[in-house]
SERO-4910 file (N, C-alpha, C, O; in steps of 0.05 Angstrom, whole numbers):
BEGIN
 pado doro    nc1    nc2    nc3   cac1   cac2   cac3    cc1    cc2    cc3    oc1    oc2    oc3
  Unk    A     17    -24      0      0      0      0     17     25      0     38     31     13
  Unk    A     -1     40    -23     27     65    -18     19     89      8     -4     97     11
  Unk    A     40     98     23     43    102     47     27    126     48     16    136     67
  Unk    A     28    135     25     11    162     28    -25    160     21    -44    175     16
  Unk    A    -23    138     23    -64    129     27    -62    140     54    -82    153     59
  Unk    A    -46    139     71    -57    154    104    -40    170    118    -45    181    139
  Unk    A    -10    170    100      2    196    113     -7    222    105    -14    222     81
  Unk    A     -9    247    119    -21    267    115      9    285    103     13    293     80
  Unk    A     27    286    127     40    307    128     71    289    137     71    270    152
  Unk    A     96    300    124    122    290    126    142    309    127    142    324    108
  Unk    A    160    311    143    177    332    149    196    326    152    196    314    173
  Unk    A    227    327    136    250    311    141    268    326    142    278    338    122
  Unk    A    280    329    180    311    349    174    305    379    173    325    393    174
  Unk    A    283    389    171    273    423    180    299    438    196    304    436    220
  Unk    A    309    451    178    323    465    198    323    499    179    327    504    155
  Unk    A    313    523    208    317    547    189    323    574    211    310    583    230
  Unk    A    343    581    203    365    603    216    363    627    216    374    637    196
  Unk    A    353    644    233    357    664    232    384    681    244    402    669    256
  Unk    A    384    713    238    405    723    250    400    736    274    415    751    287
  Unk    A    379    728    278    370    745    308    334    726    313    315    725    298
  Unk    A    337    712    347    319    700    343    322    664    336    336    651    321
  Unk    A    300    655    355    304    627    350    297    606    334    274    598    337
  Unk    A    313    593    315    306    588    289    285    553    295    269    551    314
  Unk    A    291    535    278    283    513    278    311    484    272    319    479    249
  Unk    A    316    474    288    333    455    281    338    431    275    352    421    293
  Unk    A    332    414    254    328    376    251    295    375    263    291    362    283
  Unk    A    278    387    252    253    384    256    242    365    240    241    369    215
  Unk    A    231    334    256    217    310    233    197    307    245    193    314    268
  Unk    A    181    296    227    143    306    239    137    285    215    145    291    192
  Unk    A    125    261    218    103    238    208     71    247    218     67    258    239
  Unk    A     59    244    208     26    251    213      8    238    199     10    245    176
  Unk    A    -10    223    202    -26    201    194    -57    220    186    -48    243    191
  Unk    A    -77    223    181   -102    227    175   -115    220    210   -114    201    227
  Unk    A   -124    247    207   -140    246    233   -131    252    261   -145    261    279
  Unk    A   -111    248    261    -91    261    286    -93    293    293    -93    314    279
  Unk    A    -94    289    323    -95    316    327    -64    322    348    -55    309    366
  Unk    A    -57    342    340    -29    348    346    -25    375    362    -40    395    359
  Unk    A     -5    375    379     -9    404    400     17    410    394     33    393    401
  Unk    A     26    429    382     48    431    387     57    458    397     57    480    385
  Unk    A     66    454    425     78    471    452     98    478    461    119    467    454
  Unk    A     99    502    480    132    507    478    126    533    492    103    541    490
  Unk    A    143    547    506    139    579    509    143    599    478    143    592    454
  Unk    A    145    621    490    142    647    474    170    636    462    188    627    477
  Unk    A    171    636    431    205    647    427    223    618    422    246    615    416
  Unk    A    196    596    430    214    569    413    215    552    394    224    530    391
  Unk    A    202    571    378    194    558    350    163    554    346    163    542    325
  Unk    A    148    555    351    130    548    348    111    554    313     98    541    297
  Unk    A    121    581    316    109    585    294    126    591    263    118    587    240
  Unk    A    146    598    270    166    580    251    165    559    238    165    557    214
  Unk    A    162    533    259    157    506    247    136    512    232    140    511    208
  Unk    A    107    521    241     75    526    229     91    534    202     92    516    184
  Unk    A    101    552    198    106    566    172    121    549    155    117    555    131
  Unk    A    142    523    160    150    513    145    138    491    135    142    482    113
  Unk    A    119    479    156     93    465    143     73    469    131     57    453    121
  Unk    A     72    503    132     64    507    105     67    518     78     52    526     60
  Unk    A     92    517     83    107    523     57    111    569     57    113    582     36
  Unk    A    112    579     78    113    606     81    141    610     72    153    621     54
  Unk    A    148    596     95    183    593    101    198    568     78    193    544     78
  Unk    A    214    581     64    227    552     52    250    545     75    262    566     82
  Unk    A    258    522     87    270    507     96    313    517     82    324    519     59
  Unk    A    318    519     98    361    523     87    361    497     82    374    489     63
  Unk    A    344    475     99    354    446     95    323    427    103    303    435    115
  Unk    A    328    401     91    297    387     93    285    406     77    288    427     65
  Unk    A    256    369     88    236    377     61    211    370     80    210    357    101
  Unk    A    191    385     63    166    381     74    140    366     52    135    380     32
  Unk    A    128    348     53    113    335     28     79    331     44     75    314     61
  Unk    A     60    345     36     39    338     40     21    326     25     18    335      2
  Unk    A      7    305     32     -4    283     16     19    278    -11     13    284    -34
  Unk    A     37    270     -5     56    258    -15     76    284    -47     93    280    -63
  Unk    A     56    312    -38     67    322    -57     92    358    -37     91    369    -14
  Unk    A    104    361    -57    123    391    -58    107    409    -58     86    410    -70
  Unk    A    121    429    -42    113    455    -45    118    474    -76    140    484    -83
  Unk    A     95    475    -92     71    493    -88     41    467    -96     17    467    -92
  Unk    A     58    453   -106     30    433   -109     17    421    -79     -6    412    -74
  Unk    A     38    426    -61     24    419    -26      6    431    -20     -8    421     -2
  Unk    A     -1    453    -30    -15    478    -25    -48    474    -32    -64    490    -24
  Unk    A    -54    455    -44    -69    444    -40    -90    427    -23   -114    422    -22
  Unk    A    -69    422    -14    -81    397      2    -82    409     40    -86    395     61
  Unk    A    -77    440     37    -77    443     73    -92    466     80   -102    479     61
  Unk    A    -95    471     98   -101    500    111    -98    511    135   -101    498    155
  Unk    A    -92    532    136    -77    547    148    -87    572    160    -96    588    144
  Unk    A    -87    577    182    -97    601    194    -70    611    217    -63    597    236
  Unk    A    -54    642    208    -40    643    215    -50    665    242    -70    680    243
  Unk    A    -29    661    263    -32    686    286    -48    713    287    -32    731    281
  Unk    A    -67    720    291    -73    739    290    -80    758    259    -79    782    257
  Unk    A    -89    736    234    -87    739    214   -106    758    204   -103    771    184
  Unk    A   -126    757    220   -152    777    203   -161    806    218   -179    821    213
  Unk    A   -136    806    240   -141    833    245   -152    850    239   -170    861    251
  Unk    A   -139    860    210   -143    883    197   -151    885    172   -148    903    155
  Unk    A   -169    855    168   -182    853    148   -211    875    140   -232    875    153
  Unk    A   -207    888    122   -232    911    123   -259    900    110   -282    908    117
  Unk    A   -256    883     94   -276    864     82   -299    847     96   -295    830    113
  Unk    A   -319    854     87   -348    837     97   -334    814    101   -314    813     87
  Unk    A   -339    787    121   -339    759    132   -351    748     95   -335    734     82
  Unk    A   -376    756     84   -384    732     70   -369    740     46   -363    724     29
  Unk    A   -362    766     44   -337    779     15   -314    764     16   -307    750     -3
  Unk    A   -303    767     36   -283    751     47   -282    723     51   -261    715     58
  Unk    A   -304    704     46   -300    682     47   -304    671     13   -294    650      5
  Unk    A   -321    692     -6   -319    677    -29   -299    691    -42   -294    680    -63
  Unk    A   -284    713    -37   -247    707    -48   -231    690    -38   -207    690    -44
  Unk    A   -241    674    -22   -216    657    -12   -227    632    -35   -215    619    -53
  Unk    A   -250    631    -28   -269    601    -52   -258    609    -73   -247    589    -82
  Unk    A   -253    633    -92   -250    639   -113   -219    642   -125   -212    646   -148
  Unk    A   -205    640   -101   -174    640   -102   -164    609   -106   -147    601   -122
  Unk    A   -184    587    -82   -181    572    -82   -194    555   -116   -194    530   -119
  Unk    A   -200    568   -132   -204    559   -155   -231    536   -145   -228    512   -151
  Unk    A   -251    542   -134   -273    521   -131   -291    527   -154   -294    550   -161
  Unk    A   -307    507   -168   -329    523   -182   -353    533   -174   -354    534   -150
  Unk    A   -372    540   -184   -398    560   -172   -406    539   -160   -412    547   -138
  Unk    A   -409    521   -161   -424    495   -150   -413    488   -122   -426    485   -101
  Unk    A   -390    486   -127   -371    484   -100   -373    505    -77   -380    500    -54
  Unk    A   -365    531    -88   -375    552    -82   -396    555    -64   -390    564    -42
  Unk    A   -419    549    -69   -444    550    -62   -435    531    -33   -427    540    -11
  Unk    A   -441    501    -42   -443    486    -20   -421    491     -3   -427    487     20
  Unk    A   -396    499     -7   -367    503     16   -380    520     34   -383    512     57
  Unk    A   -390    547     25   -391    567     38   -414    560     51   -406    561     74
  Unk    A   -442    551     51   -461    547     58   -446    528     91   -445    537    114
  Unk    A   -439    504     82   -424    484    108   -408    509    119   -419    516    140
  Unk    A   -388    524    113   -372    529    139   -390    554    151   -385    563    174
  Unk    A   -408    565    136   -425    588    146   -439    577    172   -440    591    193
  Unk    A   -450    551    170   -472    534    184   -446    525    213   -450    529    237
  Unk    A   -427    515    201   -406    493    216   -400    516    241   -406    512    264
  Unk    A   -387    544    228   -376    563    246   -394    586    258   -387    605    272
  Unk    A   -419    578    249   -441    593    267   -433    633    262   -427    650    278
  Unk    A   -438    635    225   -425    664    220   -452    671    207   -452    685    186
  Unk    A   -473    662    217   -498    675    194   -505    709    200   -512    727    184
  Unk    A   -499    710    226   -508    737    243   -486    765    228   -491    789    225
  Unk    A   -470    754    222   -437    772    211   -435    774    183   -417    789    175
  Unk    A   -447    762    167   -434    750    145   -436    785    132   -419    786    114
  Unk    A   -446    806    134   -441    831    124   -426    850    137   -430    874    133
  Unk    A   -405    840    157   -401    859    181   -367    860    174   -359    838    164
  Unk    A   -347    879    178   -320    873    175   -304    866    178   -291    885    185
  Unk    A   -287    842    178   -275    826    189   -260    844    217   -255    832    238
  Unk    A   -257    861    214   -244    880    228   -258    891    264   -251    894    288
  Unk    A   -271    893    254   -294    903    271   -310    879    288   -330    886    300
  Unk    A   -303    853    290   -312    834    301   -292    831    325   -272    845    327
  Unk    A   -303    810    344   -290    804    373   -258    784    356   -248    787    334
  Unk    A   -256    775    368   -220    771    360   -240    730    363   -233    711    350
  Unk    A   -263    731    382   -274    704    372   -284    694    351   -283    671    342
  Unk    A   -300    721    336   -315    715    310   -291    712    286   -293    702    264
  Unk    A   -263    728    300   -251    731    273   -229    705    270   -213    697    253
  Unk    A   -234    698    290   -218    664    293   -243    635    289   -240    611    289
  Unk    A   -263    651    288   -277    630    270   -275    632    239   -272    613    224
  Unk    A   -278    664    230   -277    665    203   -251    660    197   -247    664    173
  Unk    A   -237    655    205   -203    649    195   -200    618    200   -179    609    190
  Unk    A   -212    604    210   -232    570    207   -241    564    188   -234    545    174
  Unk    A   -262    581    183   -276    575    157   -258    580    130   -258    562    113
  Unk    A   -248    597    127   -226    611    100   -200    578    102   -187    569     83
  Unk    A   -199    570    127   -177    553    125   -199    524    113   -186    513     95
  Unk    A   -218    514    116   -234    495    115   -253    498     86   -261    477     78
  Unk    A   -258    515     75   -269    518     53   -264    500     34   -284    487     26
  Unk    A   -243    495     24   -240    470      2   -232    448     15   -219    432      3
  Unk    A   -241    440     52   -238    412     62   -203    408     57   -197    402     34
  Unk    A   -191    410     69   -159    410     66   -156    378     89   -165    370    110
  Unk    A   -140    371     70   -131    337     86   -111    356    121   -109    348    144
  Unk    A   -103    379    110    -78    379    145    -92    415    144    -98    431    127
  Unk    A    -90    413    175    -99    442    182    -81    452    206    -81    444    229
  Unk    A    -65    471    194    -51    481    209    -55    514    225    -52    535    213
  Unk    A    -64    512    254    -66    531    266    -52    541    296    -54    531    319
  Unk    A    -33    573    283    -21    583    302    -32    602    333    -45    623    334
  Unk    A    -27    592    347    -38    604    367    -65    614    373    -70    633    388
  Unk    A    -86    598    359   -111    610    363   -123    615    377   -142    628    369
  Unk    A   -119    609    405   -135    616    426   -127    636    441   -135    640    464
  Unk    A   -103    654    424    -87    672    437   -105    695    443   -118    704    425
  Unk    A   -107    705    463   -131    725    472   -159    728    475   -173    747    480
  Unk    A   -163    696    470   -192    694    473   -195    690    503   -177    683    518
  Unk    A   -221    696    512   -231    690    536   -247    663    543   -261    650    528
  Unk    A   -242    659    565   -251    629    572   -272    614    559   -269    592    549
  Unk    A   -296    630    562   -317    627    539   -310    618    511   -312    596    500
  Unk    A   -302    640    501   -286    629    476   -275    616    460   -279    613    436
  Unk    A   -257    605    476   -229    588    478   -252    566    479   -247    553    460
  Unk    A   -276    554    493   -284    534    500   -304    539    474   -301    519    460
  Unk    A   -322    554    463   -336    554    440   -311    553    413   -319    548    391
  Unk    A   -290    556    416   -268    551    400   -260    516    391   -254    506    370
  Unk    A   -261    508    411   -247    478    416   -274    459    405   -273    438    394
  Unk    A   -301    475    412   -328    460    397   -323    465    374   -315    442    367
  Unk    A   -321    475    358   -318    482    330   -306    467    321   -318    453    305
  Unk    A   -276    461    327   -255    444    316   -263    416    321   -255    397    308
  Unk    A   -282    413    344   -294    380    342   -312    383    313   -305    363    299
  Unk    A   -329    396    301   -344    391    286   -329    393    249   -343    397    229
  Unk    A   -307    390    249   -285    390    233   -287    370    222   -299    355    238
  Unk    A   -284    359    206   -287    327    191   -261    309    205   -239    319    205
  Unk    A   -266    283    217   -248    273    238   -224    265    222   -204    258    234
  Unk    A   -224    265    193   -207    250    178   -183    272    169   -163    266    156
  Unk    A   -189    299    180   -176    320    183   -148    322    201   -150    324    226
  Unk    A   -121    322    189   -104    314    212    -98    357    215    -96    373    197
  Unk    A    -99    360    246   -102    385    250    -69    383    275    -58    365    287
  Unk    A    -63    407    273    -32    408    274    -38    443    299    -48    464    290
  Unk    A    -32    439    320    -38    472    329    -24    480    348    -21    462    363
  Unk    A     -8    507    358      8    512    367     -8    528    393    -31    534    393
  Unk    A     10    532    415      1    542    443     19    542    463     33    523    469
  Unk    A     18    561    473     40    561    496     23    559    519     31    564    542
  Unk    A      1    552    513    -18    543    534    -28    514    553    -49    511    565
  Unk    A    -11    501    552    -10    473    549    -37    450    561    -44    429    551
  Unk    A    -49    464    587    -63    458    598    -90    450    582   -104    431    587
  Unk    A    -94    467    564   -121    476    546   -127    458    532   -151    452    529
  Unk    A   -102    443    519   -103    420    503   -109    401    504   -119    387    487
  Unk    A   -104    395    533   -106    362    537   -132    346    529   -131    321    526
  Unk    A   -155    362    527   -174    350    525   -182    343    491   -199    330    479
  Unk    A   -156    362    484   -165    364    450   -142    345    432   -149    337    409
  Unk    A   -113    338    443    -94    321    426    -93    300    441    -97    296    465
  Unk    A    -86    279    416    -79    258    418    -42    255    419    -33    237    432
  Unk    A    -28    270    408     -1    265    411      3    296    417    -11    314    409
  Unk    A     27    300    433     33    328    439     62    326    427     77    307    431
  Unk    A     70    350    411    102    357    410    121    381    431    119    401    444
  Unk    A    131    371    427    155    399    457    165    409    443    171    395    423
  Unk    A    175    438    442    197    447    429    203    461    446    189    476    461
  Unk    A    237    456    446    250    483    470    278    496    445    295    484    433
  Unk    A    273    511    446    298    532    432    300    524    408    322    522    398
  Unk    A    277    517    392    281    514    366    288    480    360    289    469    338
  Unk    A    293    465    391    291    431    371    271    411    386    269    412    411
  Unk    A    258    395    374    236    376    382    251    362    400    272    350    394
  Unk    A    236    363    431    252    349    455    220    318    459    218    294    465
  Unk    A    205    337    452    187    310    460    159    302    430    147    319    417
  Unk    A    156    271    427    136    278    414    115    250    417    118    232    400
  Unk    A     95    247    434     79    222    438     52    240    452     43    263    451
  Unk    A     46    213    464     12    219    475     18    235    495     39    234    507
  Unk    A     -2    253    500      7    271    533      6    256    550     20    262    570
  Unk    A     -7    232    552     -9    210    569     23    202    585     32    206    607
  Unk    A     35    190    560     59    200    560     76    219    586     84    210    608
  Unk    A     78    239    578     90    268    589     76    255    622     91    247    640
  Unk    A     61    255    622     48    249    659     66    230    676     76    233    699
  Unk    A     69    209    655     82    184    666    119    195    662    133    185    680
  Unk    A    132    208    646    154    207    649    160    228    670    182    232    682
  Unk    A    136    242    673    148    273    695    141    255    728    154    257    748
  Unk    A    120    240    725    107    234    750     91    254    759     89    259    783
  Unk    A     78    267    736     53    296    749     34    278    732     37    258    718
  Unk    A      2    300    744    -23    295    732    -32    316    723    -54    317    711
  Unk    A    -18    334    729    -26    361    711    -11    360    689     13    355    693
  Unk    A    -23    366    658    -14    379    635     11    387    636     31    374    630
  Unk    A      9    420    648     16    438    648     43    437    665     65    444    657
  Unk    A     37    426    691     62    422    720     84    399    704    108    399    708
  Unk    A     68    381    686     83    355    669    103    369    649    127    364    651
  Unk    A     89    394    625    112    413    609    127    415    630    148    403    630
  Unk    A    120    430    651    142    449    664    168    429    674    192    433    670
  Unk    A    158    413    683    180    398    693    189    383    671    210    370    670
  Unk    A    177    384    659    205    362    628    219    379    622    244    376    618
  Unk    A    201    411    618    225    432    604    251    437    634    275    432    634
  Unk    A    233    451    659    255    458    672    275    442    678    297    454    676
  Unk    A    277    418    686    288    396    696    308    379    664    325    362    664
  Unk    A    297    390    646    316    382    612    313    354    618    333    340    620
  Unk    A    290    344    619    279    313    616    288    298    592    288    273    590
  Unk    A    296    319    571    289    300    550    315    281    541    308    264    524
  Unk    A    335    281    545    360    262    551    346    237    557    346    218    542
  Unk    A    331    238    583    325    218    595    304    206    583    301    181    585
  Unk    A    283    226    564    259    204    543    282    200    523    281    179    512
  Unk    A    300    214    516    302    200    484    313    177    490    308    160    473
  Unk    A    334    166    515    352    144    513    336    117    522    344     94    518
  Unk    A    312    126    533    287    108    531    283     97    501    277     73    498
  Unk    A    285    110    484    283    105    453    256    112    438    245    102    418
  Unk    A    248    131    454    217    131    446    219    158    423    204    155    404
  Unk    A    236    181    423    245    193    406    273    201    383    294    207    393
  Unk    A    271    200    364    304    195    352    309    230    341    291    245    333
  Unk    A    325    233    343    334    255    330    346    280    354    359    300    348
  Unk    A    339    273    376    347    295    396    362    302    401    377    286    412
  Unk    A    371    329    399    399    338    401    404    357    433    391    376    441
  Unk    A    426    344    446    429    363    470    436    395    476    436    403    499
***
């Protein structure tokens, strides 16, 4: 069977340098259809760097990235993407704004119709759909930046920090949304929030200073720290530099001290 009937997303050797600022180093990432992925870390350790090289923003100094088995720009197909704080300052109506993205995305009128209709219904934007992307709560505009990423159904969905400034409410009408996502959807999302997740990934990634220190079930992380909190579990793998001690377990390869 060829491997890409259920790999989503492949990342081999990611490494990208800046001159100021923490880059990405020997970043490898396998991802299957359907997986949901946390990937965590504080302010300033890659987080969204990596996001960018999985989706082809950033070209890579070294490694490659192949989604549903294809290169960047034909990858570009197959994902979506909602970056940090992206629709800020979007001045455009929600429903203007959603059929240039259908119409960029090359869908036909037919497509068109029914895409927009599902994520209008999916992301609960009927009340907005004439209002400015601008001018909405920073909740409505991280749903419409859901919908713009979901419109042509993308096999990998990549999202940076989304729950960054939302309020509790939010954040929890946020995490409903992304359940009603098609499950065959492998979704990829970044947070320096760690606690928030747990109830939403199946495998969590670590990043400290730009290199992948951990990458399994959070289940996982509990049992190697000996915590039951999420969050107390990060802290002590990062403060304590745990990850020597998972990789020589053998449960991760590539870790560099």
């Amino acid at each position: 069977m060829n491997e890409w009937a259920f790999m989503v997303v492949k990342a081999q050797g990611l490494c990208k340098a800046f001159a100021s600022g923490t880059g990405i180093y020997d970043f490898n990432l396998e991802a299957d259809a359907g997986e949901r992925i946390a990937l965590v870390g504080a302010n300033g350790a890659g987080k969204s760097t990596s996001l960018h090289l999985l989706a082809g923003v950033f070209t890579p100094d070294q490694g490659q990235v192949q989604v549903c088995g294809q290169n960047f720009p034909k990858a570009q197909a197959y994902l979506g993407y909602v970056p940090e704080s992206s629709l800020a300052g979007v001045e455009m109506p929600v429903l203007e704004f959603l059929l240039f993205v259908a119409r960029a995305r090359v869908l036909s009128k037919s497509e068109q119709s029914q895409r927009l209709a599902s994520v209008i219904q999916i992301f609960a934007l009927e009340q907005v759909l004439t209002r400015p992307i601008r001018h909405l709560s920073k909740g409505y505009q991280q749903r419409v930046g859901l919908a713009q990423a979901c419109l042509h159904q993308p096999k990998l969905l990549l999202l940076d920090e989304p729950t960054d400034g939302l309020d509790p409410q939010q954040k929890d009408n946020f995490y409903q949304f992304l359940q009603q996502i098609s499950p065959g959807t492998t979704l990829i999302l970044s947070t320096h929030q760690v606690q928030e997740v747990a109830h939403f990934c199946t495998r969590l990634l670590i990043l400290e200073q730009g290199y992948l220190r951990f990458d399994a079930p959070p289940e996982q992380l509990l049992k190697i720290t000996k915590q039951t909190q999420l969050e107390t579990a990060f802290l002590t793998f990062t403060q304590q530099k745990l990850w020597n001690t998972y990789a020589s377990s053998g449960n991760l390869c590539g870790l560099s001290t």
